[in-house]
C-alpha positions in Angstrom: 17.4 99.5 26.3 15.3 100.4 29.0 14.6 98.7 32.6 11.5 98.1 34.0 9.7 95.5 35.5 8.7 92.7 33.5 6.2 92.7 31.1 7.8 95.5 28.9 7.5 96.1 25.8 10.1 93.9 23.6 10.8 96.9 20.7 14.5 97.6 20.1 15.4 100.7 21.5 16.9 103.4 18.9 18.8 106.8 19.3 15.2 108.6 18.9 13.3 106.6 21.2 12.9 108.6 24.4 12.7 105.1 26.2 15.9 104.1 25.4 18.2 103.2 28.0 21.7 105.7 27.6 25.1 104.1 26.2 26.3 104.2 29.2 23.8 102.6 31.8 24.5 99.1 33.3 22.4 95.8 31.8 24.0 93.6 34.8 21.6 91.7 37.9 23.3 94.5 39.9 21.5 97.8 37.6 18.5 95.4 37.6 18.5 95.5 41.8 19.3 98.6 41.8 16.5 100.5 39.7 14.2 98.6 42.1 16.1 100.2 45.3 18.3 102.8 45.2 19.4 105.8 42.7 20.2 104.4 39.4 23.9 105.2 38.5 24.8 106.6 34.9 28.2 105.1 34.3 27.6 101.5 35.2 28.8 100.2 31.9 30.3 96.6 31.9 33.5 96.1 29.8 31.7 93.5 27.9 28.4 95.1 27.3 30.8 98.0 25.8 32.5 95.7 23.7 29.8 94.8 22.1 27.6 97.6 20.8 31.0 99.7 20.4 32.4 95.9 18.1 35.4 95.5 20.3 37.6 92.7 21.6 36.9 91.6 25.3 39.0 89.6 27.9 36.5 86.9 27.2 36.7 86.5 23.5 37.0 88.3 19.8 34.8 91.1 19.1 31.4 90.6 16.9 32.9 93.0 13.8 30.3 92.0 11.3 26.6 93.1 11.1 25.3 89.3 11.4 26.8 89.4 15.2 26.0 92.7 16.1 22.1 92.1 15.1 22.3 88.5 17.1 23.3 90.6 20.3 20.9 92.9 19.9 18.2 90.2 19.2 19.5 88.3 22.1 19.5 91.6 24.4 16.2 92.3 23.2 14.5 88.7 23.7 15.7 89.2 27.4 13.9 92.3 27.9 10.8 91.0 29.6 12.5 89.2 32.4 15.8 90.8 34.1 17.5 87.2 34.5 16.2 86.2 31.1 17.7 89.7 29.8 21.0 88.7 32.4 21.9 85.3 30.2 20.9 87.0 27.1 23.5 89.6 27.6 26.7 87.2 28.8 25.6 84.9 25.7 26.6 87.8 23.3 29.6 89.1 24.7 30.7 85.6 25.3 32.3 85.1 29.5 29.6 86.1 32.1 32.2 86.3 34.4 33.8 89.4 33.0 30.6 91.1 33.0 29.8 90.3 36.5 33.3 91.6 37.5 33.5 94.5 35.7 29.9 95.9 36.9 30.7 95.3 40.5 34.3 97.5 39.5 32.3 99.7 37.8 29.9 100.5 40.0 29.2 103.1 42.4 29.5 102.1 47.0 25.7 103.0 47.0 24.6 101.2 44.2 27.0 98.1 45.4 25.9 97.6 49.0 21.9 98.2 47.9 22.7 95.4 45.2 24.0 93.7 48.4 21.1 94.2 50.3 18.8 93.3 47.5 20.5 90.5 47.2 20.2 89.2 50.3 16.5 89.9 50.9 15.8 88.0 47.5 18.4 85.3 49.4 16.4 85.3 52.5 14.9 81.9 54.0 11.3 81.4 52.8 11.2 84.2 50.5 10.3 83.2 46.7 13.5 83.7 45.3 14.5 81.1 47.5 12.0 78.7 46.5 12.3 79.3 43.3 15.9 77.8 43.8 15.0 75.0 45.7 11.9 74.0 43.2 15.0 74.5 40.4 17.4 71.8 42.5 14.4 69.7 42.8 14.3 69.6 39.4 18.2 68.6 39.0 19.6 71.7 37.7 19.6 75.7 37.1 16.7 77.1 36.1 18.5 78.8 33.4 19.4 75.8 31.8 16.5 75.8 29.4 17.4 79.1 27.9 20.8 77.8 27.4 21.4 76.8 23.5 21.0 72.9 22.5 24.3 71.3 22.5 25.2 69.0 19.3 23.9 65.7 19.3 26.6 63.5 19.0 25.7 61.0 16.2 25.5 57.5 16.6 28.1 55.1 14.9 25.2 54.1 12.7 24.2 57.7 11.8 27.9 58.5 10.7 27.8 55.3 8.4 24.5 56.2 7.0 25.8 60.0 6.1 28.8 58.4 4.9 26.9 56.0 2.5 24.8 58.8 1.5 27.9 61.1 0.4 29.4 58.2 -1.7 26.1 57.7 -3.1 26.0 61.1 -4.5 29.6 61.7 -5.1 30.6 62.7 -9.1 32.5 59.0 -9.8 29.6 57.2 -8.2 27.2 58.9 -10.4 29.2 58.3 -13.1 29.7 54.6 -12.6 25.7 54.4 -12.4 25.3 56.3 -15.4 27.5 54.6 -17.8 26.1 51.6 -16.3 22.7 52.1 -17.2 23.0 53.5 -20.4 25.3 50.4 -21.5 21.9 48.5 -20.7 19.9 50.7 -22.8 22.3 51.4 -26.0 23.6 47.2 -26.1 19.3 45.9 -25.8 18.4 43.5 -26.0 21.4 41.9 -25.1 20.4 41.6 -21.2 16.5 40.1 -22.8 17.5 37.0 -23.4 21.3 36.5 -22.0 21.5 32.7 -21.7 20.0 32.0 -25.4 21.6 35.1 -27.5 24.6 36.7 -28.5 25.0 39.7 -30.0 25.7 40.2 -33.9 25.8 36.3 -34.9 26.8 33.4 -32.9 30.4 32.1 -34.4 33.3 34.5 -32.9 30.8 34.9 -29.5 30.7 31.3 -28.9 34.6 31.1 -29.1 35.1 33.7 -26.8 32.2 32.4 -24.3 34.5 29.4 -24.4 37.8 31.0 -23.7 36.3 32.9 -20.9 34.8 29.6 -19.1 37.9 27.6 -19.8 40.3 30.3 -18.3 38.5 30.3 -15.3 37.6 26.8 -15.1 41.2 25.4 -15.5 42.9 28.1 -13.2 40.4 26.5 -10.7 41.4 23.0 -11.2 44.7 22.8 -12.7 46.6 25.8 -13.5 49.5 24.6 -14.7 47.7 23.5 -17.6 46.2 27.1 -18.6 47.9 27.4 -22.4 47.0 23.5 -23.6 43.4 24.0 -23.8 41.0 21.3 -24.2 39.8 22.3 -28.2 42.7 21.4 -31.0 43.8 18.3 -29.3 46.5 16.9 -29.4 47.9 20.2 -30.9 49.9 22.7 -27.7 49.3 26.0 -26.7 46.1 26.2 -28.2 45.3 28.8 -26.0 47.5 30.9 -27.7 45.8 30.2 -31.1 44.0 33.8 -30.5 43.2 36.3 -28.5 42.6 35.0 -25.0 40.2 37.9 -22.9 43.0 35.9 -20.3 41.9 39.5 -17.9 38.1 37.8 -17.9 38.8 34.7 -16.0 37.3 35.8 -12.0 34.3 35.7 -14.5 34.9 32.4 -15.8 35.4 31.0 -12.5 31.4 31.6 -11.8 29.1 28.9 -13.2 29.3 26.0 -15.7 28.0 24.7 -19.1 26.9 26.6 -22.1 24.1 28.5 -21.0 26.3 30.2 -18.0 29.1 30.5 -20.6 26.5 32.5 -23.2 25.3 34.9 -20.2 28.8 35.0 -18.7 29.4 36.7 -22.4 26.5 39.0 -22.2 27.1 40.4 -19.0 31.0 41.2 -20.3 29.6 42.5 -23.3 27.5 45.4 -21.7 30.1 45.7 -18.3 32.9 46.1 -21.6 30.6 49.3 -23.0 30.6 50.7 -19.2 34.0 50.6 -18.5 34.7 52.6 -22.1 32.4 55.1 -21.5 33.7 55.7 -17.4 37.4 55.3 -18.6 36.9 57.9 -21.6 35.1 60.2 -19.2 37.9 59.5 -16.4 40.2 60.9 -18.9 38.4 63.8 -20.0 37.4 64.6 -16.7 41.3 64.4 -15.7 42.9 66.6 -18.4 40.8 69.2 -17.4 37.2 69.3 -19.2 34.3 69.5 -17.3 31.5 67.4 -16.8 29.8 67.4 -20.1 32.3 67.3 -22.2 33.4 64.1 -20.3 30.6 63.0 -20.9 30.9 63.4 -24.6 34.0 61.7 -24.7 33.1 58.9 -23.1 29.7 58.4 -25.2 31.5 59.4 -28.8 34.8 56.5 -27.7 32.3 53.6 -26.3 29.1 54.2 -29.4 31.1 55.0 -31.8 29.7 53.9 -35.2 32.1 52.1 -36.8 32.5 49.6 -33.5 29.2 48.5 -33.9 31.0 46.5 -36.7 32.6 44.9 -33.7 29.9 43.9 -31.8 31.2 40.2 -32.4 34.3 41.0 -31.2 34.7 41.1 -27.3 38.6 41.9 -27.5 37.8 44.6 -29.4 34.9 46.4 -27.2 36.9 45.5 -24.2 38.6 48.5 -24.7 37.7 50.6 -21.6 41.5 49.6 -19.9 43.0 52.2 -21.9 41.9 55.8 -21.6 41.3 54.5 -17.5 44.6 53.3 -17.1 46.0 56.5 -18.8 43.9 58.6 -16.4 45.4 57.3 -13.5 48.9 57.5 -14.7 48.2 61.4 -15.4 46.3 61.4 -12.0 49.4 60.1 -10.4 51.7 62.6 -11.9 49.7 65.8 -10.9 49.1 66.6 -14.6 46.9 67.3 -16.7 46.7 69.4 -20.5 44.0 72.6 -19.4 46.4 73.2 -15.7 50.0 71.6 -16.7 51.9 70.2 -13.8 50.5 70.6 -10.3 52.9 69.1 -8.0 50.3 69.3 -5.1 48.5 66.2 -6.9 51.5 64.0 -7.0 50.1 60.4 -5.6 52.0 57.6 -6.2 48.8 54.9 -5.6 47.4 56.2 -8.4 50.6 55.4 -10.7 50.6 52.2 -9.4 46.8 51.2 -9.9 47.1 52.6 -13.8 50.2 50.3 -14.3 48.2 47.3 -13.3 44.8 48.5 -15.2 46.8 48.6 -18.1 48.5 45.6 -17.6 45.2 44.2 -16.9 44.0 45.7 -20.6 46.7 43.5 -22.3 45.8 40.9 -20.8 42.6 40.9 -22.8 44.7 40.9 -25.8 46.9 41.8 -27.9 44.7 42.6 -30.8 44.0 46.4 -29.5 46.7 46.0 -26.2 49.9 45.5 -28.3 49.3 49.2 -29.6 48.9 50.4 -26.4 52.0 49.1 -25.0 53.3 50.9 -27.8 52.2 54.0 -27.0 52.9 53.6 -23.5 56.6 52.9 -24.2 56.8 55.8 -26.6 55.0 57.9 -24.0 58.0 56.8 -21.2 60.7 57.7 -24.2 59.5 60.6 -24.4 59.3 61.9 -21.4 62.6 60.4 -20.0 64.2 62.3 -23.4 62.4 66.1 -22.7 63.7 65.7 -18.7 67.5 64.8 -19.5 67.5 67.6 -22.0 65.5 69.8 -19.0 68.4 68.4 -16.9 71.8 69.3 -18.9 69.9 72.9 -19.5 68.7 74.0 -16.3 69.9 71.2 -13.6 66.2 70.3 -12.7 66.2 67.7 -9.5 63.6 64.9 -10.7 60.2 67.0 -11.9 57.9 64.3 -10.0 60.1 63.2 -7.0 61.7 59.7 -6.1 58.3 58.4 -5.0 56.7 58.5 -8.4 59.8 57.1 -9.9 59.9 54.4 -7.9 56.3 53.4 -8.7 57.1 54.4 -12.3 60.0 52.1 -12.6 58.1 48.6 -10.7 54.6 49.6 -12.5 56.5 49.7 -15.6 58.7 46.7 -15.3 55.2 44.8 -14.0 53.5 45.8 -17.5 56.7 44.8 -18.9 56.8 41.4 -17.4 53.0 40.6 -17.6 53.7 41.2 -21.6 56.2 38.9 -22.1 55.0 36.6 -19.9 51.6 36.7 -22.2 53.5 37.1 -25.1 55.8 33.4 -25.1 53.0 31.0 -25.7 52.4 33.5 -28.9 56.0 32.8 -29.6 55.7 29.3 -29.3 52.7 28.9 -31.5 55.1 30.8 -34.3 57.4 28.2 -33.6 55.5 24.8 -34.1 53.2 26.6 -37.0 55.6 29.1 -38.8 52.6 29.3 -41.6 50.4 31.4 -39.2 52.4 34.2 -39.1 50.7 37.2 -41.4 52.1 38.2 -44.8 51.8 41.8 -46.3 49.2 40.2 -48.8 47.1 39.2 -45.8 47.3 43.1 -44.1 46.6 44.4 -47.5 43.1 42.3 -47.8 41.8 44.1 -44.6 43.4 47.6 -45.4 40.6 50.2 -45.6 40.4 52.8 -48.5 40.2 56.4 -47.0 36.2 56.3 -48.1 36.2 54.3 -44.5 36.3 56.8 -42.5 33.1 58.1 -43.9 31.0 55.0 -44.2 29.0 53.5 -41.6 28.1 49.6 -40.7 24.7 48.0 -41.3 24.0 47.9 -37.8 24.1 51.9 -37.1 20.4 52.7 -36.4 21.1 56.6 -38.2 22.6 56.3 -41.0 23.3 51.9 -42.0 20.5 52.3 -44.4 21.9 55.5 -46.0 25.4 53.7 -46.5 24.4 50.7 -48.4 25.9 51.6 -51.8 28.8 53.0 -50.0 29.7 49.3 -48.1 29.1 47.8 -51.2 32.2 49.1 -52.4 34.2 47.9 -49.7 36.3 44.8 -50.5 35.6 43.5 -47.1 33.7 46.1 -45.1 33.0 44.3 -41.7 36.4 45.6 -41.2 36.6 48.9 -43.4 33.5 50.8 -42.3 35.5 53.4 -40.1 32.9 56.1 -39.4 33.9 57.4 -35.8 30.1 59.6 -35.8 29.7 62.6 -37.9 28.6 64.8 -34.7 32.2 64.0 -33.3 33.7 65.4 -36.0 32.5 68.3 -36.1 32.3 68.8 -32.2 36.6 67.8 -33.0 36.8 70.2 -35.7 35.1 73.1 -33.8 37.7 72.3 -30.9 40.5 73.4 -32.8 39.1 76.7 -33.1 37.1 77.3 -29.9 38.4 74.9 -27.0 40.0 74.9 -23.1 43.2 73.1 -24.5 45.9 75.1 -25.2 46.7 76.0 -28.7 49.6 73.4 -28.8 47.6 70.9 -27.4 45.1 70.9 -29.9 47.6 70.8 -32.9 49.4 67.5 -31.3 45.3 65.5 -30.6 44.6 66.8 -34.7 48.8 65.1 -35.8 47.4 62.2 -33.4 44.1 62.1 -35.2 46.1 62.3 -39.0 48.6 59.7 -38.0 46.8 56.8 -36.2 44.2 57.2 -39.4 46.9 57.0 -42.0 47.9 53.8 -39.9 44.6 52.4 -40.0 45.0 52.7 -43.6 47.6 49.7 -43.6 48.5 49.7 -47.2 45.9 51.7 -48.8 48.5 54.9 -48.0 51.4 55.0 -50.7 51.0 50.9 -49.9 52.5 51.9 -46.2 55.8 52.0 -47.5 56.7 54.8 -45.1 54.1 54.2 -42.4 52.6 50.7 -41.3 55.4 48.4 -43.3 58.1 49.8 -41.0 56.2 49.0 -38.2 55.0 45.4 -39.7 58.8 44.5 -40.7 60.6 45.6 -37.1 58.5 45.9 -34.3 57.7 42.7 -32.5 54.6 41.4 -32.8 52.7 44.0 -34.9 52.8 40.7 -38.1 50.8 39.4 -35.9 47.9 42.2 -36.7 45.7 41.4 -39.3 43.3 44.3 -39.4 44.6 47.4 -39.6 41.5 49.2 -39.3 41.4 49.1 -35.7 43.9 50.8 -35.0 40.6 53.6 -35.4 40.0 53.3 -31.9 43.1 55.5 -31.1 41.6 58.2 -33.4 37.9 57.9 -32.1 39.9 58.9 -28.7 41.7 61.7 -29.8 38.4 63.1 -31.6 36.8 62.3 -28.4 39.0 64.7 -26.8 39.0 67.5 -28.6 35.1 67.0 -28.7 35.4 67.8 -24.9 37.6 70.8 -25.2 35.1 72.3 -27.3 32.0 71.3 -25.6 34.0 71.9 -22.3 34.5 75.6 -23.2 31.1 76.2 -24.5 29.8 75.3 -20.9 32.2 77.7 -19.6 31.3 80.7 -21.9 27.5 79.8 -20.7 28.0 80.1 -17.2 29.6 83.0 -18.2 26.9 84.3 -19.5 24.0 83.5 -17.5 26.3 84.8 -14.4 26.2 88.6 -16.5 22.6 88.9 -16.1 20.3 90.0 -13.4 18.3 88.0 -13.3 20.1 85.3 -14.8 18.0 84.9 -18.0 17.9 82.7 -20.3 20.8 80.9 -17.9 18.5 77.1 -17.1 18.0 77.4 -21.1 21.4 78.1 -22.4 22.7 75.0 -19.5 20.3 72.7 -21.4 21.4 73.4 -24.4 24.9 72.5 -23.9 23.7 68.9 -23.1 22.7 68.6 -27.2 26.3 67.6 -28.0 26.1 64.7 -25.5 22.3 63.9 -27.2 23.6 63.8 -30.6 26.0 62.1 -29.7 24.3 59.7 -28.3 21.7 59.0 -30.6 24.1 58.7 -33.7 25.4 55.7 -31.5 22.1 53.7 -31.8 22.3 50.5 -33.0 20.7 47.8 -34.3 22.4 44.8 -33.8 21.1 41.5 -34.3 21.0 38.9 -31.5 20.6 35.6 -32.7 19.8 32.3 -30.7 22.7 30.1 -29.9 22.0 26.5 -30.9 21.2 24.0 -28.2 23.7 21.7 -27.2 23.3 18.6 -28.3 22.2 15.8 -25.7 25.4 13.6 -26.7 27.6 16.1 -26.4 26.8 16.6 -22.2 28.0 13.4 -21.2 30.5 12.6 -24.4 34.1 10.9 -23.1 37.1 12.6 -25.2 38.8 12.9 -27.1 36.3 12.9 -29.3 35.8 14.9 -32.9 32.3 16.4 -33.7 31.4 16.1 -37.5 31.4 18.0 -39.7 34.0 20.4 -38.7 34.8 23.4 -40.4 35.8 27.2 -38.9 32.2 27.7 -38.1 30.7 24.9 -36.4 34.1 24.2 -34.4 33.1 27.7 -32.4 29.6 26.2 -31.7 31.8 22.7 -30.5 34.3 24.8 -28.6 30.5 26.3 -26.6 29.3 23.2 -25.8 32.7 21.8 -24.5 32.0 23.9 -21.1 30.2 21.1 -20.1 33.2 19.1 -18.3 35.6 20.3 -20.7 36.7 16.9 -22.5 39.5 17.2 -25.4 38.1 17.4 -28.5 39.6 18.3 -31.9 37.6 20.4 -32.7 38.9 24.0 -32.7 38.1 27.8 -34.9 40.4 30.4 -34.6 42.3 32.9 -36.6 44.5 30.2 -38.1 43.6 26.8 -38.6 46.6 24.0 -38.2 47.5 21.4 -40.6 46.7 18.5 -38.7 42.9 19.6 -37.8 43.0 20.3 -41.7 44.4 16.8 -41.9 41.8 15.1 -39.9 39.0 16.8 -41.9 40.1 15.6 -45.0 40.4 11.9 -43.8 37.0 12.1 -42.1 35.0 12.9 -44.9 34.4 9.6 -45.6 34.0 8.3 -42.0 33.4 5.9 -41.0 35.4 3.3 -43.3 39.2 1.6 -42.3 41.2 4.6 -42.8 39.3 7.4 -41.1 38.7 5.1 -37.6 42.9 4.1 -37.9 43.7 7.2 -38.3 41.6 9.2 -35.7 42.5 5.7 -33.3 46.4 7.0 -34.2 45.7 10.7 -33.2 44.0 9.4 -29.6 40.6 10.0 -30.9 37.8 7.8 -28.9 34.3 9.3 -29.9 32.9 10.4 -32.7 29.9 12.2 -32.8 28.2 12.6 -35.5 25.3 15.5 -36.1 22.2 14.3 -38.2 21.1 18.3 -38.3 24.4 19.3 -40.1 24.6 15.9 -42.4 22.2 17.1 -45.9 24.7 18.2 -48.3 27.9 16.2 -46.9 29.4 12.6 -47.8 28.0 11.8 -44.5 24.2 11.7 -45.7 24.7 8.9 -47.6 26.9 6.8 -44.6 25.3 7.9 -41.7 23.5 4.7 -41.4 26.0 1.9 -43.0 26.7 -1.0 -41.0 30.2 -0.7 -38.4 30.3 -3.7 -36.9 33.5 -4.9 -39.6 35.3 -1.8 -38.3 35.3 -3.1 -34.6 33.4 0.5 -33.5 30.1 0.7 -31.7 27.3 3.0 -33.4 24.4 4.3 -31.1 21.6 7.2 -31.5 21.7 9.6 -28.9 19.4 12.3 -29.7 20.1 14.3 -33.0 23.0 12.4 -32.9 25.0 9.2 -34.0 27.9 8.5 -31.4 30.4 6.3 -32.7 32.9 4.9 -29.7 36.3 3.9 -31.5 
């Protein structure tokens, strides 16, 4: 570089250019003073200055080794050429201690050249002269007049700011965006459930309105009197009614919010589509945590929440609420480091993450028992076996625990928790056996809902693709609400390709496809070899599975297995594109072949599409929102109980009234007696049983023996008889 006065030219000097300043001239305030006033020396060099165009360390910091450096000092040098203090900062900013620089020129430099840099010095220091104003005008201004060509420090953000970025990074992060999306699509693929949400349910209104009810009274009477959870308000006088089916027990911080009918009916809406979330993020959790990537999670967690054959269920919130499983066994394998595509990474050991699955999945059975007694199950097999493989590892090798003490520790409470929140669900089902032996299932009642193996090919009314095309095919179902197994014909063959072209190992994939083969012959009940070898084992000695009366959803298990291989496959097809696309300059067709590999999750997807009826619940009668129980609502059958059990949420009084999967004598009893209500026998008899209303419905009456009473005289009984509404209320 050369010196002059400023104004120069600002060109970076090169080895040809004549004006270039030699290696091995000084670029100090002392050369500067010195061209101006004495002989210029050739061997002024500054350590530092050396340092940097020869890429060395100096005492003042680490050498610039890499081209990026070496062009910012020279850019730096060169921006300083017009101005010898400008070109002064420039040159300590690259080499990084201005000190060393100034201390190795003065070394470095010859007497002469020393004492005129002296001397210039000192004239420029001299009163009055400009330097010196210069530095006072700078002081003036409160600080060096070099300041400004310092660099800008960091801002230090405010508390605020550092929330705000915060927000925005979980806004953006993978689970947030996969929350939102399983979110809004649960909208979309369950409309118009979220239309109309305080005057529909989904499919028809009979099993709906008896789970609206469970989930307002379980909430309602762990507010007011929890002592009193298991002797609901419907059957009365009959105990643990509660425990007359399936309880969604794990809804009831939901039933806690709002009163009556109308809140119980969109209470039940809002469960239904949170219940098709939660399977598609705990299906995806799963994926994602074995090891496939983000569209083959995706996948999964579409083909296990839409699969065909659940829209079957749609009337069955135990059965959708299924979403506890494949999260709860994500966070188990989270915990444990493991996962099937990278085996056992000890590095992701976490034992919060073991603990949180055992309580999601004893939060699952508490929804339950219809799909969570499986899962415990499998859960308790899964613990056999891998207590078995490690004492064999043990008396082989010697291994020390493969996951530490920590994670045995949590493994041990979290499973004793489960354990204890099972059987503590599990005794008022005992109880119920007790008192009504006759409930228990027989082999002849399994058999009725066991599904041929044309099932698993056939398709429910409500699937939007292909419902219309399976017509002839349900027909020949003995009873195919229950037998229409079809997981989605675009799952299996995204499973079938995975056994062939996947990320899971080779042994993987052979124990998802036994999986697949044995939880279908399962779901078979009877219809294989009559189950002689596979579900009557099961039925006869393991507690509780009598209690199953549908085999056929024991599908769900194999519509997550296919799920999973689906995500190998599609999981490794992403992979071989990036592959590709990365192998070509410029990376042609790469945004094409990426979109392609988002048709499995479309297909998917569509053959999901449903179209589900959503009926309007009847209005509650005006008698019933300010009827005193016990009272009985007539008639009562299995079907218009549900629609009594609904409109008990206002208030809650005991009524007799009750539908669930079995029905006990005495409510059997009383609707024998009361068909001929109201006469000396049915009022003495329903006074004997506690019974102090009666309400009778005029809407339900054509067709009954009470069309022709409805309006007799009651005064000989010693009852009362008034018209509320659509209604006769008789007070005993």
């Amino acid at each position: 570089m050369t010196t002059g006065q400023p104004g120069t030219g600002n060109a970076r000097p090169t080895p040809d250019d004549p004006g270039a300043r030699p290696a091995g001239t000084t670029t100090g305030p002392a050369t500067e003073a010195t061209s101006g006033d004495g002989p210029e020396p050739t061997s002024t060099t500054t350590s530092a200055t050396t340092a940097v165009l020869k890429d060395e360390p100096t005492s003042g910091g680490t050498a610039m080794g890499d081209a990026a450096k070496d062009d910012e000092a020279y850019d730096t040098t060169d921006a300083a050429k017009g101005d010898p203090a400008q070109h002064d900062a420039a040159t300590d900013a690259a080499t990084g201690d201005s000190a060393a620089d100034d201390a190795a020129a003065k070394d470095a430099a010859p007497k002469g050249a020393a004492a005129t840099a002296k001397d210039a010095t000192a004239k420029d220091a001299a009163p009055g002269s400009d330097a010196t104003k210069d530095g006072d005008q700078a002081k003036a201004e409160g600080g060096d007049r070099w300041d400004k060509w310092a660099s800008t420090p960091e801002p230090v953000p405010s508390r605020l700011t550092r929330g705000a970025r915060a927000v925005g990074r979980s806004l953006i992060h993978e689970w947030t965006l996969a929350s939102l999306g399983a979110l809004a699509l649960a909208v979309l693929m369950t409309w118009p459930t979220l239309r109309y949400p305080r005057y529909t349910l989904p499919q028809d209104y009979w099993d709906p309105s008896l789970q609206s009810w469970q989930m307002a009274w379980s909430g309602h009477i762990l507010l007011s009197d929890p002592a009193r959870l298991w002797q609901s308000n419907t059957f009365f006088p009959e105990l643990w009614s509660f425990a007359f089916s399936d309880t969604l027990l794990g809804y009831a911080p939901a039933g806690m919010l709002g009163s009556g009918p109308e809140d119980a009916v969109l209470r039940y809406n809002i469960m239904f589509v949170l219940a098709h979330a939660l399977a598609t993020l705990g299906a995806y959790a799963l994926a994602r945590q074995l090891g496939s990537g983000r569209i083959g999670g995706a996948v999964a967690g579409v083909a296990y929440a839409y699969a065909p054959w659940l829209l079957a269920q749609a009337g069955h919130l135990h059965v959708l609420s299924n979403g506890g499983i494949p999260l709860a066994l994500a966070m188990l394998a989270r915990g444990h480091g493991w996962s099937l595509r990278y085996g056992y990474r000890p590095e992701r050991r976490h034992d919060g993450w073991v603990y949180a699955g055992w309580l999601v999945a004893a939060w699952q059975l508490s929804l339950g028992f219809g799909i969570g007694l499986p899962f415990a199950y499998f859960l308790a097999g899964a613990v056999l076996v891998a207590a078995v493989l490690f004492l064999v590892r043990r008396l082989r090798t010697g291994q020390a625990l493969p996951f530490g003490r920590r994670l045995l520790v949590a493994d041990v409470l979290g499973g004793v928790f489960f354990a204890g929140v099972g059987l503590l669900l599990a005794y008022p089902y005992f109880k119920v056996t007790e008192l009504h032996p006759y409930a228990e299932r027989t082999i002849g009642d399994i058999s009725i809902f066991s599904p041929p193996a044309s099932g698993f090919v056939t398709a429910p009314a409500e699937s939007r693709i292909w419902g219309d095309l399976h017509e002839g095919a349900r027909a020949a179902l003995p009873w195919h609400p229950e037998m229409t197994l079809l997981p989605g014909f675009v799952l299996y063959a995204l499973a079938a390709g995975g056994l062939f072209f996947s990320v899971w190992r080779l042994r993987h994939r052979l124990l998802l496809l036994a999986g697949v083969l044995v939880t279908m012959v399962l779901a078979m009940g009877t219809r294989f070899f009559d189950g002689t070898f596979t579900y009557l084992p099961l039925f006869e000695h393991a507690p509780g599975w009598n209690a199953m009366r549908t085999p056929g959803r024991l599908m769900l298990w194999t519509t997550l297995l296919l799920a999973l291989l689906a995500a190998g496959a599609v999981t490794a097809l992403t992979d071989r594109v990036r592959e590709l696309a990365a192998q070509r300059i410029p990376s042609w067709p790469g945004p094409w072949l990426r979109l392609a590999t988002l048709l499995p999750l479309l297909l998917v997807t569509v053959e999901g599409l449903n179209t589900t009826p959503h009926p309007v619940v009847p209005t509650q009668p005006a008698a019933l929102r300010s009827a005193q129980g016990p009272l009985l609502v007539l008639p009562s059958n299995q079907s218009l109980d549900q629609h009594v059990m609904l409109w008990s949420t206002s208030g809650f009084p005991d009524v007799v009234n009750g539908g669930s999967g079995f029905t006990p004598r005495q409510l059997d009893d009383v609707r024998r007696v009361s068909q001929s209500f109201p006469d000396q026998t049915s009022v003495d008899y329903l006074r004997t049983l506690g019974v102090r209303t009666v309400v009778l419905l005029r809407g339900q009456v054509p067709g009954t023996p009470w069309e022709i009473t409805i309006d007799a005289p009651v005064e000989s009984l010693g009852i009362t008889r008034q018209d509320v509404g659509d209604a006769v209320v008789y007070r005993l």
